[in-house]
VOGU-3710 file (C-alpha; in Angstrom, 3 decimals, decimal comma):
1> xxxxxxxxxx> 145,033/159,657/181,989  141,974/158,016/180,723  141,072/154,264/180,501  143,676/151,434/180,443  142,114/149,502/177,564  145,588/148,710/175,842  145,665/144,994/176,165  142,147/144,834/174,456  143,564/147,052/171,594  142,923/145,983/167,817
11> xxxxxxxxxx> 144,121/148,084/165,444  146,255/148,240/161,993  148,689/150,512/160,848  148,738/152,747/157,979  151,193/155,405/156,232  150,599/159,243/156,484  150,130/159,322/152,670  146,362/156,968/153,324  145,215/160,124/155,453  145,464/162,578/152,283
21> xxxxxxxxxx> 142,630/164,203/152,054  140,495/163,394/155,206  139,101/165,218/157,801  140,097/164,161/161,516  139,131/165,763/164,889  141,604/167,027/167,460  141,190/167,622/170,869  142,607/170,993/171,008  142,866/171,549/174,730  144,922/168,155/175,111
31> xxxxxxxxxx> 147,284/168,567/171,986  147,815/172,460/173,039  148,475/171,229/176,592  151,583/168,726/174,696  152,768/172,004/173,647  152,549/174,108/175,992  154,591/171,250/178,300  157,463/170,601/175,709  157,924/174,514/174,243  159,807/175,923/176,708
41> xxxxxxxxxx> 162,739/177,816/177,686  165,839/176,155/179,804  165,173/177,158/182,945  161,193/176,165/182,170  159,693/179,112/181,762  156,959/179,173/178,058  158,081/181,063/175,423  156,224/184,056/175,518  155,985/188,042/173,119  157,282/191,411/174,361
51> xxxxxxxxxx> 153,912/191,990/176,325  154,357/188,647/178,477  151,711/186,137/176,225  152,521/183,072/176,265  153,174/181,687/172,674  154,600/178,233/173,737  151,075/176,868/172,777  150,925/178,584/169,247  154,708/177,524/168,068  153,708/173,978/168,427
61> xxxxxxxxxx> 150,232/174,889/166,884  151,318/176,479/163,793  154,433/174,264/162,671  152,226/170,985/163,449  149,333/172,116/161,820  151,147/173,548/158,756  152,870/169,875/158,398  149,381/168,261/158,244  148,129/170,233/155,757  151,353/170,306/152,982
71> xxxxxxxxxx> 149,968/166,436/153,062  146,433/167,554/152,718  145,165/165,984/156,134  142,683/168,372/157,151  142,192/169,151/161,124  138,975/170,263/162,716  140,322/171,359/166,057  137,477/170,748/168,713  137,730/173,074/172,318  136,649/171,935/175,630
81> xxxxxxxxxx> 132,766/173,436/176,672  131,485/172,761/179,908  133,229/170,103/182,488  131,034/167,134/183,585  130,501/167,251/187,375  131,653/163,936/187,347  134,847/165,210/186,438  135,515/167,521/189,066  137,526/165,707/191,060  139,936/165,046/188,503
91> xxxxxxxxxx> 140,102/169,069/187,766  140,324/169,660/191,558  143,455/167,501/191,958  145,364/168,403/188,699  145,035/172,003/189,556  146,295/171,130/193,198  149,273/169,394/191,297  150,205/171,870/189,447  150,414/174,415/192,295  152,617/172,531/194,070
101> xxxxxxxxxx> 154,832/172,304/191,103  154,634/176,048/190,401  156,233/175,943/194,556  159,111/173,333/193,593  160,060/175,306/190,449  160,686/178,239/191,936  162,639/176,321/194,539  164,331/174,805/191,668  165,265/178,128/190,346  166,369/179,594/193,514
111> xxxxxxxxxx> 168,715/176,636/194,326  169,801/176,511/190,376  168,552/172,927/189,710  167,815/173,603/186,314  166,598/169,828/185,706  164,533/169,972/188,423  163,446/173,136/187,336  162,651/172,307/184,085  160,864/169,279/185,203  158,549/171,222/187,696
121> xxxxxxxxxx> 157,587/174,003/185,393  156,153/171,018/182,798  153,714/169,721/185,359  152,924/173,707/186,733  151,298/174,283/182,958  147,658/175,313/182,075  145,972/177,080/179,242  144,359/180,282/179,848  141,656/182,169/178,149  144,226/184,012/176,663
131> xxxxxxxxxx> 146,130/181,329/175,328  142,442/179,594/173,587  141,655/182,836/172,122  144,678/182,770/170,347  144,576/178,965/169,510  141,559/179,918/168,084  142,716/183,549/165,860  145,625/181,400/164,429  143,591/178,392/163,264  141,126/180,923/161,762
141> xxxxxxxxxx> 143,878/182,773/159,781  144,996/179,663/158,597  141,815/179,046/156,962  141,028/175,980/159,757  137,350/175,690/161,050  137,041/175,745/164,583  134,030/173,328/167,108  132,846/174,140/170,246  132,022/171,669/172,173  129,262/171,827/174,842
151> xxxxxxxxxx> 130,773/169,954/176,984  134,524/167,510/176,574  135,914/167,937/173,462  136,652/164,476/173,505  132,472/163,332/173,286  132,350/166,109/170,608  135,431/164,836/168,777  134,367/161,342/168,958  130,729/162,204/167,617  131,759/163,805/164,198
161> xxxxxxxxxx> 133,800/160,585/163,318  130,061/159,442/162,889  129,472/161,694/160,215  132,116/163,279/157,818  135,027/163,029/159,530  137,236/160,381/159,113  138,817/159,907/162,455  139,900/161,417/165,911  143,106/161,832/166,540  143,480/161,186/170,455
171> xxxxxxxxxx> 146,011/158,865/173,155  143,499/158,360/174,877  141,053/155,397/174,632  138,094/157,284/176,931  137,620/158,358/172,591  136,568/154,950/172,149  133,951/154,764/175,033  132,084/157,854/173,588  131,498/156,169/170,529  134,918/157,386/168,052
181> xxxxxxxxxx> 134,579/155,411/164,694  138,073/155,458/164,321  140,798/156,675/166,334  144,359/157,303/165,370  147,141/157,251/167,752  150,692/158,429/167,383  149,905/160,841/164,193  153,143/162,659/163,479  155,009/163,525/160,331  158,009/162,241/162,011
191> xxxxxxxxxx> 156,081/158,917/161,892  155,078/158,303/158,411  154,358/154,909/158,098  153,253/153,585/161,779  150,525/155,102/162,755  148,039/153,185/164,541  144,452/152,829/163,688  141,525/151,340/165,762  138,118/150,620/164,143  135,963/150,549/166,739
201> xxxxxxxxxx> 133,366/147,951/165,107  136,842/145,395/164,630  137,474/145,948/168,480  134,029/144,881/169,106  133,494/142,211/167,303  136,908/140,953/168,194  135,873/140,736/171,389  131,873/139,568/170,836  130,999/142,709/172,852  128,224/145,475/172,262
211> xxxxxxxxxx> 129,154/149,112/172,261  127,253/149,251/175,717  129,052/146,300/177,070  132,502/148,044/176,472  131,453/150,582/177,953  130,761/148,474/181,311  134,283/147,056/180,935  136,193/150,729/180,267  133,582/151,321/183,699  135,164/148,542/185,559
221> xxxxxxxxxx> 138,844/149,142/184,847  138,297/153,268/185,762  137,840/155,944/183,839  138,573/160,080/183,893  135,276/159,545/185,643  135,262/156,946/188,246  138,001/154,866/190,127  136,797/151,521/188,474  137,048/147,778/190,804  140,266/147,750/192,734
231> xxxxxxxxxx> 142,849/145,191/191,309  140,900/144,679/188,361  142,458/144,967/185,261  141,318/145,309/181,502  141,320/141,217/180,829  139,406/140,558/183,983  136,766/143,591/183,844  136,527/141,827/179,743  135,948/138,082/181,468  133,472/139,446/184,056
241> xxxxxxxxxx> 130,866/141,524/181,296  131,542/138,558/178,510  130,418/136,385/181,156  127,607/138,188/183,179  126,528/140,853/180,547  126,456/143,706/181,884  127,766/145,144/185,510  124,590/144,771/186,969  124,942/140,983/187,047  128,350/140,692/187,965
251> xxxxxxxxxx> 129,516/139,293/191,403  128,351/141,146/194,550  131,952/141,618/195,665  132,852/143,487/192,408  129,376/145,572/192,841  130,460/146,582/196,407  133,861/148,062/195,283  132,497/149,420/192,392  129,701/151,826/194,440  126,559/153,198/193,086
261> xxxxxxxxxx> 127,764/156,206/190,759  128,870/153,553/188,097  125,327/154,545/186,164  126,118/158,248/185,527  129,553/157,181/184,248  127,879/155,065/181,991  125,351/157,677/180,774  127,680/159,927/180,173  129,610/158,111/177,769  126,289/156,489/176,011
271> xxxxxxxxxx> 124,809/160,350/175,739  127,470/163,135/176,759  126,368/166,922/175,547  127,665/166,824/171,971  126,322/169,499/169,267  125,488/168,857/165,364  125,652/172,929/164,797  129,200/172,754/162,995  129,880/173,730/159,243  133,267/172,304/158,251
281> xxxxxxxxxx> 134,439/174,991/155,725  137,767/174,892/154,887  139,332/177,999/153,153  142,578/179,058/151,919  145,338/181,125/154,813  144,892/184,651/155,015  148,707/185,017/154,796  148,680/188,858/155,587  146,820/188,636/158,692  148,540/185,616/160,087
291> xxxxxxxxxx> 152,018/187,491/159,630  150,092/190,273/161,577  149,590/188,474/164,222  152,100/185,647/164,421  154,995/188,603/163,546  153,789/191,908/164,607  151,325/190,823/167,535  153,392/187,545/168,934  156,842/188,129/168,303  157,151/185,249/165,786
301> xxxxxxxxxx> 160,619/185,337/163,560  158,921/186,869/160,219  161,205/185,209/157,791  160,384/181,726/158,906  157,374/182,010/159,527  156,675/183,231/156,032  158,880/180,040/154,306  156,778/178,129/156,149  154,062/179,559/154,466  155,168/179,896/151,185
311> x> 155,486/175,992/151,400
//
């Protein structure tokens, strides 16, 4: 989801080999989520160990995040605090989604559509306690440090690009309304030599707009957070701030289809909860207990899991 700022988009685009060595921040619930969706089994069920945990979530995990760091990119993996109550409506329906997809795969099963099946078990998935605490033993094994956010990962992600990190790695562009420096988008190894790069200070002043005045726009389009102006699209919700300033001052019609809650939107993104109380240590894999608990504890394969390693 997220905002539809894609026609406003400046960025360049660099090789894998210029992020050597830098520090980026990953949304961990949202790439785990990419995981959990595409790791699965043909008639859609996750992989999952002898005792029934799901491990769909930590194959994805520990081959992606291995990849990264044979090239030296170094991941801070950042996990999802508290939800904004501005968000709950967007929680509400995705979990009402996903039930009724858990009731069409087993339909699917029943009738043996495995397509359909297939199809219906990707939008059923979720991540569990379970399933973070694990996220969060491998990445700790594998010598990874590990953020909590207070509240969306994204607003914490977003906030360390301010500091020492060099970049967020996100799809979404909601990243660049809580401030990201620098976003990447489409980081895989796969894709060595196209991935894309917004500077956030080029998309402003490409644009002649202020940080807060983007932030009006990304308001007027609709965000995670509100439904934005009916009909109106990222060029015109750009003509209508560039021209009036801010969304106070646009035309009454826009204000009325806007409604009132437009101002905690926008003061969520200009201050969400974000924390400073992070120490980015990196440290070398502790290959003995991550072949514990990857082989012994998960079910993982030993012998590749240990070439991987040993690479």
């Amino acid at each position: 989801m997220g905002v539809d700022l894609r026609p406003l988009i400046v960025s360049d685009v660099i090789g894998l080999d210029e992020l050597e060595g830098k520090v980026i921040t990953v949304d961990a619930s949202n790439i785990l989520h990419q995981f959990l969706s595409t790791i699965r089994q043909p008639d859609g069920a996750p992989l999952a160990d002898s005792e029934g945990n799901v491990t769909s979530h930590l194959v994805g995990l520990f081959y992606r995040t291995l990849k990264l760091m044979r090239r030296s990119i170094k991941p801070v993996y950042v996990f999802d605090g508290e939800m904004p109550d501005l968000k709950t409506g967007v929680v509400e329906e995705r979990a009402r989604r996903r039930r009724e997809a858990e009731r069409k795969w087993e339909e699917a099963k029943k009738d043996g559509k495995k397509g359909e099946a297939f199809r219906e078990a990707v939008r059923s998935s979720y991540l569990d306690d379970q399933m973070i605490r694990d996220a969060k033993t491998l990445l700790g094994y594998l010598g990874l440090p590990t953020v909590q956010a207070p509240g969306e990962a994204e607003a914490q992600c977003a906030y360390m690009t301010r500091d020492e990190v060099f970049a967020m790695n996100s799809r979404d562009y909601d990243s660049l309304l809580f401030g990201a420096q620098r976003l990447l988008r489409y980081l895989t190894i796969k894709n060595r030599k196209n991935i894309e790069v917004i500077h956030l200070d080029r998309l402003l002043g490409r644009h002649g707009l202020s940080f807060e005045q983007l932030v009006d726009v990304g308001i007027l389009i609709g965000t995670d957070y509100n439904d934005g102006v009916f009909r109106v699209g990222p060029k015109t919700s750009l003509k209508l701030i560039k021209k009036h300033g801010r969304i106070e001052d646009i035309p009454e019609k826009y204000l009325e289809k806007l409604g009132d809650g437009y101002r905690e939107v926008r003061e969520l993104f200009h201050d969400p909860p974000v924390t400073s109380d992070y120490d980015l240590v990196f440290r070398k894999p502790n290959k003995s207990d991550l072949v514990q608990f990857l082989c012994e504890e998960r079910g993982f394969p030993r012998e590749r899991v240990l070439n991987n390693l040993n690479k």
